[in-house]
Steps between C-alpha positions, in 0.01 A plus 500: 500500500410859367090529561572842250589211272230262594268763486590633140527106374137436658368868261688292187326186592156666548493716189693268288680795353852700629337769343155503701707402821691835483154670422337401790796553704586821409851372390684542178473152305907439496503528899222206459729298276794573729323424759419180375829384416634544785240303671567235240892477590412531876321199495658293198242436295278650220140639630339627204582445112478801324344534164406750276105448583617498912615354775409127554580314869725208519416272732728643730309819461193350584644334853653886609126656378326276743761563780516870436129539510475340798770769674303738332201374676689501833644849428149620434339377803758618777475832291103520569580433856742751543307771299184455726620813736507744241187686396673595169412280181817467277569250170397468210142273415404346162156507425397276208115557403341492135464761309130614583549498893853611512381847268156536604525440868840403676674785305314774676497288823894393548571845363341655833651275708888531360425903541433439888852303523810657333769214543230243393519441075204288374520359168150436267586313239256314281491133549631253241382156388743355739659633808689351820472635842788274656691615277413896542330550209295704676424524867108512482300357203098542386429233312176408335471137573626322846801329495459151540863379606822703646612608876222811475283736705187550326202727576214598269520851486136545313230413266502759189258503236514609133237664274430583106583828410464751251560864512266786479558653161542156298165416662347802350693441155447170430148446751376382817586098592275358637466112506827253446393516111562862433836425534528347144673730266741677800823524547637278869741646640690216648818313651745367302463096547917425500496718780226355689729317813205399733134363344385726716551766250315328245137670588444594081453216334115513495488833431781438212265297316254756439767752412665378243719836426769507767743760632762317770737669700771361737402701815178595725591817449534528150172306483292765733613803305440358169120468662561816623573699173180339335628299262300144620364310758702308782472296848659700774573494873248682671727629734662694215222552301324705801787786438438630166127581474489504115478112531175359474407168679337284221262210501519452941387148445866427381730489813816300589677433833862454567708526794816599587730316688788666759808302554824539696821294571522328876849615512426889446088562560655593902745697417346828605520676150372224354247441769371895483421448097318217545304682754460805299387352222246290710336792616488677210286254323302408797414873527391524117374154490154644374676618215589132381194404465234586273 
């Protein structure tokens, strides 16, 4: 058996698409397809059904995903072994954070440590409401609650706090705040609540109840420079916050605390690319762990 083929079938079956397969693999899609099909007659029987929305598993699909993943497993393992000897770092590593770490923090932090090692591609991408590691979703996740079930390594990377904010000039425009009432009458800048994947994220509803007029936005980002450009009042990360000093820390008896959450897959966290990103970004927010925290 072809583990080219395997190994294109096991892309189909993780994305669900022929299309995203030949994305990630850097294929064109009708090498995917053909790839597929000839997998398909090789072993006699169908292994996905393809339909205009994807690519749904049979159940003889499902039996070679298990199997392949566990030569992939195998594969991965004797390749850690033999790549001890070499002080190079090579591969590519899939970072999954949200959206106020990953641009506030890891961006600057991964970015240094990619520069230092040229054959070594790391991948930030934002995390989404659901993700798999065993299936390579990503190599390395930060999540914002534990998980609670799956074959996992989990370590708390930190504690992080977020403050009420308000920027410099709208503070002069509209006047100081300076109890939780004064915030009647102003716009909150907020999350959108469809997007809200963890309860973690849902630190405004108090707040939301005195602030009636509301101004959501899908992203941390979007949220901080909406604060930023003075057009209403928000809760931040303090971490982020701490950058721009236009930003005003408002009413400091208003704090909340959430932590983030750094996991890895048992079959890759040794493999030594793996192994030097989880390291790295260990370090990193052990070193600015003052920052985190209000």
């Amino acid at each position: 058996m072809d583990w080219d083929r395997i190994r294109i079938f096991l892309e189909v079956a993780r994305t669900g698409q022929i299309l995203g397969a030949a994305r990630r693999l850097g294929v064109n899609h009708a090498t995917v397809a053909r790839q597929l099909t000839a997998l398909e007659q090789e072993l006699k029987t169908r292994l996905v059904e393809r339909r205009t929305t994807g690519c749904v598993l049979t159940s003889a699909g499902e039996a070679l995903v298990a199997a392949a993943e566990r030569a992939e497993s195998e594969f991965l393992q004797v390749g850690t072994q033999l790549g001890r000897s070499s002080d190079a770092i090579s591969g590519t590593v899939r970072v999954g954070a949200p959206d106020g770490l990953g641009n506030y923090f890891l961006a600057s932090q991964l970015g240094a440590l990619a520069a230092q090692h040229p054959d070594l591609l790391i991948q930030l991408v934002p995390l989404p409401r659901t993700f798999s590691l065993s299936r390579r979703e990503a190599d390395i996740a930060i999540t914002l609650d534990r998980p609670k079930q799956g074959r996992l390594i989990v370590k708390k990377l930190t504690d992080y706090t977020l403050s009420v904010y308000g920027a410099e000039s709208y503070l002069k425009r509209l006047g100081p705040i300076r109890k939780q009432a004064d915030l009647a009458g102003h716009l909150f800048v907020t999350h959108v609540e469809d997007f809200v994947y963890s309860r973690a994220l849902d630190y405004a509803s108090s707040l939301g109840k005195v602030m009636t007029r509301h101004y959501e936005c899908g992203s941390v980002v979007a949220q901080m420079e909406a604060v930023r450009g003075g057009h209403g009042v928000g809760i931040l990360h303090d971490y982020a916050a701490r950058r721009f000093p236009e930003l005003k820390r408002l009413l400091p008896e208003i704090n909340f605390v959430r932590s983030y959450w750094l996991i890895s897959h048992p079959d890759t966290h040794h493999t030594r690319r793996v192994s030097e990103v989880h390291a790295h970004i260990v370090a990193s927010v052990r070193s600015a762990r003052r920052e985190f925290m209000n």
